[in-house]
C-alpha positions in Angstrom: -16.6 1.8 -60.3 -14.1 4.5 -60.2 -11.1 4.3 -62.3 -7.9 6.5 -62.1 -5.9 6.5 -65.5 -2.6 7.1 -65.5 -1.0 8.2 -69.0 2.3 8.7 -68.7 2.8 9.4 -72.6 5.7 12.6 -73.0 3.3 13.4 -76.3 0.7 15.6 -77.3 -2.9 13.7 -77.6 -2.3 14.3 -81.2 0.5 12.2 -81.5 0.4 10.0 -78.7 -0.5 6.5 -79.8 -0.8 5.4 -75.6 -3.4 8.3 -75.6 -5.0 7.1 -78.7 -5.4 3.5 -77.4 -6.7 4.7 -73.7 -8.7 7.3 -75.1 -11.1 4.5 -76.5 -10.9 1.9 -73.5 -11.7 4.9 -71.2 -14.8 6.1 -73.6 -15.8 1.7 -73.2 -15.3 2.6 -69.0 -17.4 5.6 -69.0 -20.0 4.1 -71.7 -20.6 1.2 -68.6 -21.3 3.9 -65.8 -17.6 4.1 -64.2 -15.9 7.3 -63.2 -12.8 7.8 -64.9 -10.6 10.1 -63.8 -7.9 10.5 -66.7 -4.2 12.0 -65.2 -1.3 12.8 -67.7 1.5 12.8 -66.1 3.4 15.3 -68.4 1.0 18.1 -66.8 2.0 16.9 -63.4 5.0 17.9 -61.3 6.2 14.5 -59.9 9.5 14.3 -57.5 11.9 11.5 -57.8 11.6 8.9 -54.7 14.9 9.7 -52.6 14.8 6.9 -50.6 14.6 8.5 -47.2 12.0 6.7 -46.0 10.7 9.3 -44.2 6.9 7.9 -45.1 7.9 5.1 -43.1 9.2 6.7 -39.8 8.9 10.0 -38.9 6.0 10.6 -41.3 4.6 7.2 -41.4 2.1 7.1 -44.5 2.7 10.4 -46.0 6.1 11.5 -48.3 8.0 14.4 -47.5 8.0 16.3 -51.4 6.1 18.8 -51.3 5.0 18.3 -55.6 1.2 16.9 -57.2 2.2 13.5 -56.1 1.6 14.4 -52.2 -1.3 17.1 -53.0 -2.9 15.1 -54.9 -2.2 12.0 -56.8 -1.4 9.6 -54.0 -4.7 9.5 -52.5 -6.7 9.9 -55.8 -5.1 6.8 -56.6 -5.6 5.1 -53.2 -9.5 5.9 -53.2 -10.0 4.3 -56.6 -11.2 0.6 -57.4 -9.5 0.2 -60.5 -6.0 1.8 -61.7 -5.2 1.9 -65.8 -1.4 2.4 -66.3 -0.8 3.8 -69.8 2.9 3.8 -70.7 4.9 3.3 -73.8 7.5 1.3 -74.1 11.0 2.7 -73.5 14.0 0.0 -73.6 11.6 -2.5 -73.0 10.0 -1.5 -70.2 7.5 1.2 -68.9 9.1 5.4 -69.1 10.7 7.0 -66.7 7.6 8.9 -65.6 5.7 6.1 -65.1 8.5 4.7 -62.6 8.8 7.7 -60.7 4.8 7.8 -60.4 4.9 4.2 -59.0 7.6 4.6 -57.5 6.2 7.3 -55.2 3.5 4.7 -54.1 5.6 3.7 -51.5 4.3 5.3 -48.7 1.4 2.6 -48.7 3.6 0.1 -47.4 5.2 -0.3 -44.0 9.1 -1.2 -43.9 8.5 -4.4 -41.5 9.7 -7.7 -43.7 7.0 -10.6 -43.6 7.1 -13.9 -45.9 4.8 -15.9 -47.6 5.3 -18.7 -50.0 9.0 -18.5 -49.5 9.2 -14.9 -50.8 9.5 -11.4 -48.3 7.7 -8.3 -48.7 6.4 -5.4 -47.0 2.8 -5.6 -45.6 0.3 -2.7 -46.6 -0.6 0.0 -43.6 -4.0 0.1 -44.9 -6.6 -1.4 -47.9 -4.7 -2.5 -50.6 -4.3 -0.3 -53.3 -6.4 -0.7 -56.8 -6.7 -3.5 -59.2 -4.4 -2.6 -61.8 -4.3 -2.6 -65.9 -1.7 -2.2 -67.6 -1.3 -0.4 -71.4 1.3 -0.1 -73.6 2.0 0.5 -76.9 5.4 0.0 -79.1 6.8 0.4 -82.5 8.4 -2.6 -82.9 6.3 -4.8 -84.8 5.5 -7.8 -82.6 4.1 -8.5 -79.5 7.0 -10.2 -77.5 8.8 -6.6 -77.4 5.8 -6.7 -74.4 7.7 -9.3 -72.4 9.7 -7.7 -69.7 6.8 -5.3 -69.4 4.6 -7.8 -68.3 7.2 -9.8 -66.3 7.6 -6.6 -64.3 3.9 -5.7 -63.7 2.9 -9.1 -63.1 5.9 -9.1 -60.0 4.6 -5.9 -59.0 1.0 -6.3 -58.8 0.2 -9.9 -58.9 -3.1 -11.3 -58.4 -4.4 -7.7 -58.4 -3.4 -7.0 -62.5 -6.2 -7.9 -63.9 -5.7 -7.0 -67.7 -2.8 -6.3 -69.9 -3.3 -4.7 -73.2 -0.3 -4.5 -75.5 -0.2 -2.9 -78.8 2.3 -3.5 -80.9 3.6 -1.6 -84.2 1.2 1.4 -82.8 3.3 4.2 -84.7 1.2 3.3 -88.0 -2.0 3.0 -86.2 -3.5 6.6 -87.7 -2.6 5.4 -90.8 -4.5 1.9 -90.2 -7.6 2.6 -92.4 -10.9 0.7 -91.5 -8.6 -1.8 -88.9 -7.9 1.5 -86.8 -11.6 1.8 -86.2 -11.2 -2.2 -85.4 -8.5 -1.5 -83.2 -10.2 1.0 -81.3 -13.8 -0.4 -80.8 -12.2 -3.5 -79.3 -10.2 -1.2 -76.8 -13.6 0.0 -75.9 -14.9 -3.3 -75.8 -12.3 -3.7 -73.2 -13.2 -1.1 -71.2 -16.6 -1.8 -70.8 -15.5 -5.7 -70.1 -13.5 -4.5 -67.5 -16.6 -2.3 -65.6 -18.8 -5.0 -66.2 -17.0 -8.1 -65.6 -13.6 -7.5 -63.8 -11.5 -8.4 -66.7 -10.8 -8.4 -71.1 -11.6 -11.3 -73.0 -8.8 -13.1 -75.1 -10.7 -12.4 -78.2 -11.0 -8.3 -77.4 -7.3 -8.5 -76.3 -6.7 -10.6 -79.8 -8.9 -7.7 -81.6 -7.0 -5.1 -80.1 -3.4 -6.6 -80.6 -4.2 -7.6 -84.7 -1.6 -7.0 -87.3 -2.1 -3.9 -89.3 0.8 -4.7 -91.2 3.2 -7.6 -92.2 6.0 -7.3 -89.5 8.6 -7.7 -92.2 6.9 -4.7 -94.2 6.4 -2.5 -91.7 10.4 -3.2 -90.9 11.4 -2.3 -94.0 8.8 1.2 -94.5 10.3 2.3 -91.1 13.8 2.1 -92.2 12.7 4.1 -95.2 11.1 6.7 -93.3 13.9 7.0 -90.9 16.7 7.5 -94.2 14.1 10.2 -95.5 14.1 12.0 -91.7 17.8 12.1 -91.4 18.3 12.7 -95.2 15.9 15.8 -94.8 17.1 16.6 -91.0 12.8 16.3 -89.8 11.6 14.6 -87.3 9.0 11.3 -87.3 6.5 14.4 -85.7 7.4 16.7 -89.1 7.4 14.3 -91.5 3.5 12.9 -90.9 2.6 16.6 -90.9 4.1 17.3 -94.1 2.8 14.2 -95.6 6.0 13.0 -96.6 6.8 9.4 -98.4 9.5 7.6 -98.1 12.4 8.4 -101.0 13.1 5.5 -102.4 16.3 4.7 -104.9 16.0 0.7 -105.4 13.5 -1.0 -107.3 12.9 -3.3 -104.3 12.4 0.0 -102.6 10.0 1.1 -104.8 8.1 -2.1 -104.6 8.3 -2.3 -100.6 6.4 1.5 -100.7 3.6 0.2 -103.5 2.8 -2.5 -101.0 2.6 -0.3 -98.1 0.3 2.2 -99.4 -1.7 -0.3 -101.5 -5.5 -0.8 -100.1 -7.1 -3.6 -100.2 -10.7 -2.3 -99.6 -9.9 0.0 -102.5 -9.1 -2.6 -105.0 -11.3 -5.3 -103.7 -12.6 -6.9 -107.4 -10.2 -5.4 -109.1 -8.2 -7.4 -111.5 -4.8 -5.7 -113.2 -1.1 -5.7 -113.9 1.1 -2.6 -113.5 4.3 -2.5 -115.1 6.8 0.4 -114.6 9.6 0.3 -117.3 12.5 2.9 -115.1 15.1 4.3 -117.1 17.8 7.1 -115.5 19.3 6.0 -112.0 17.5 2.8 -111.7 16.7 1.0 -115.0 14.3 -2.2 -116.0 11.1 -3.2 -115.6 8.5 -4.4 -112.0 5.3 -5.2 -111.8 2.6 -5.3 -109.6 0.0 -7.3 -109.8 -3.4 -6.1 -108.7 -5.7 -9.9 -107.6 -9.1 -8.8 -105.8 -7.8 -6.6 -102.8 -4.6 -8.6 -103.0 -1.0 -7.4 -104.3 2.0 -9.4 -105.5 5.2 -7.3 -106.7 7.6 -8.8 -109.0 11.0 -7.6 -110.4 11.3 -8.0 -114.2 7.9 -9.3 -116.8 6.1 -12.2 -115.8 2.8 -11.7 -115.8 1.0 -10.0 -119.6 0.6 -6.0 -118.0 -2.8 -4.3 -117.9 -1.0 -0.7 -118.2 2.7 0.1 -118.9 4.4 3.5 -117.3 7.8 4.7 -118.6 9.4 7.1 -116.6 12.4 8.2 -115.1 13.0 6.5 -111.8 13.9 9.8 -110.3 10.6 11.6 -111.3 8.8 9.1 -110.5 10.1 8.9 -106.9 9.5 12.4 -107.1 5.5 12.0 -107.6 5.7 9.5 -105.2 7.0 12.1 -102.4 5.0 15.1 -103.4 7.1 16.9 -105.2 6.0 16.5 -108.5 2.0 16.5 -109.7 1.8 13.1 -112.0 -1.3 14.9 -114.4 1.6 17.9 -115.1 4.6 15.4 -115.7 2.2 13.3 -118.1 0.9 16.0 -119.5 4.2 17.6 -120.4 4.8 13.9 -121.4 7.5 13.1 -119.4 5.9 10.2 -117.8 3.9 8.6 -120.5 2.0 5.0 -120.7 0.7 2.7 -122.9 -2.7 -0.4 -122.2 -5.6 0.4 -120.1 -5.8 4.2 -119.3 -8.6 3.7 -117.2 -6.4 2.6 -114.5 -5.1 5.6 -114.0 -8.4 6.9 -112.4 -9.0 3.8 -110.5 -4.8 4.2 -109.1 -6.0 6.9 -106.5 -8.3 4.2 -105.2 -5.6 1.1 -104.7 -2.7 3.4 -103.3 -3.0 5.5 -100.7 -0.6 8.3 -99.2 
């Protein structure tokens, strides 16, 4: 089988999620003995369709920009079995490169009008072009985001899609843990489904599309992160690379971010109550409550605590954000705690940054 991939990301690799996803199902493709051809489509010099339709008269079959479209890409894609699209999702649909890409297919076609089933089209002037896949990823956290996407491909392409992939609430995928490595051996799964057998299972699609993250939490992180990025004038790009947290300045805040970074692997068989009594800004007590890899958060005292932390809500959001070291702060006793110390060496295991 030979594929032709078409990413049409605007990102580096490094922080392109679309790249991420069809990096794995083209490693499943090439794993089965297909030849993949992988195009990004920010590298490539593209012009916009101008509706001329000189590819249908004077030049019958063949567009009139002179660009990587016409050189190259056109025929690539014409002599492939199999065509991946790889887009994200922009206002719900695929990007603008990704349009003007397909767009620029039309010299396939011929202009005559024919109709079948009640609907018109334009017949083909040679084979037809290849089976199609679609990919996308989004940061919204639920799949229906997906829907005009696939209403458009599935009018575009019809019987010849043969797979959709959607992944939704993709911007935390590097940040997935042990369900990343989930996520990504069922996109190769897919790709080797598709060399083998024409199409992806609903259970690698399932595998694939699996919640990382409550949608409601995830919500409410990426609102944080976006205060902290206008707050601190970075963008989502800088503030991975410096590693930043979310400031928080609510107890319910505070409590949304401990949930996020808490790790269930890390505090599988663990059994424990944190309780941080605040004082400064933001005063009175929360509690988490540690339950074999499970966490419940709680404002107030209602469960007996394990280990009790006093410290100044603004320090402590400081720690929490990197710009204080917690060993100095409790050292100089300005955080200071009272129960189980031993906690404190297992806390680097149940929260992670």
């Amino acid at each position: 089988m030979k594929v032709f991939a078409v990413n049409s990301s605007p990102r580096a690799e490094s922080q392109s999620k679309t790249a991420l996803l069809l990096g794995s199902l083209v490693k499943g493709m090439r794993d089965a003995g297909a030849e993949v051809e992988v195009v990004d489509l920010r590298r490539k010099k593209i012009n916009l369709c101008t509706g001329c339709y000189t590819c249908w008269t004077r030049t019958p079959g063949k567009c009139i920009h002179k660009d990587d479209m016409t050189a190259e890409l056109f025929d690539e894609w014409m002599d492939s079995d199999l065509a991946v699209y790889a887009t994200p999702l922009y206002h719900y649909t695929l990007n603008a490169s990704m349009k003007a890409f397909i767009e620029r297919t039309i010299p396939m076609a011929e202009p005559f009008l024919l109709q079948k089933e009640g609907r018109f089209f334009h017949p083909l002037r040679g084979r037809r072009p290849p089976e199609a896949v679609v990919l996308s990823v989004c940061g919204f956290p639920e799949q229906a985001q997906f829907d005009h996407l696939s209403a458009y491909f599935r009018r575009l392409f019809g019987d010849g899609l043969v797979a959709e992939i959607y992944r939704a609430g993709a911007e935390i995928l590097t940040h997935a843990g042990a369900k990343l490595e989930l996520i990504l051996g069922a996109a190769e799964d897919a790709g080797r489904e598709l060399v083998e057998s024409g199409g992806v299972s609903p259970g690698t699609l399932a595998a694939i599309a699996q919640e990382v993250v409550e949608p409601a939490l995830l919500a409410e992180v990426a609102n944080l992160m976006w205060k902290t990025c206008i707050a601190q004038g970075v963008t989502p790009k800088e503030f991975d690379e410096k590693w930043l947290i979310p400031r928080v300045e609510t107890l319910e805040e505070f409590m949304t971010i401990m949930r996020y970074v808490f790790s269930p692997e890390g505090a599988a068989g663990e059994e424990a109550v944190l309780q941080f009594d605040f004082s400064g800004s933001v005063e009175g007590p929360c509690q988490l409550k540690i339950t074999d890899g499970a966490i419940e958060t709680a404002v107030g005292m209602p469960y007996e605590p394990s280990l009790v932390i006093e410290t100044p809500f603004e320090l402590w959001a400081d720690i929490m954000a990197g710009n204080e070291d917690a060993a100095q702060m409790f050292m100089e006793q300005k955080v200071t705690a009272r129960g189980d110390f031993d906690i404190l060496t297992r806390f680097a295991r149940w929260f992670s940054r």
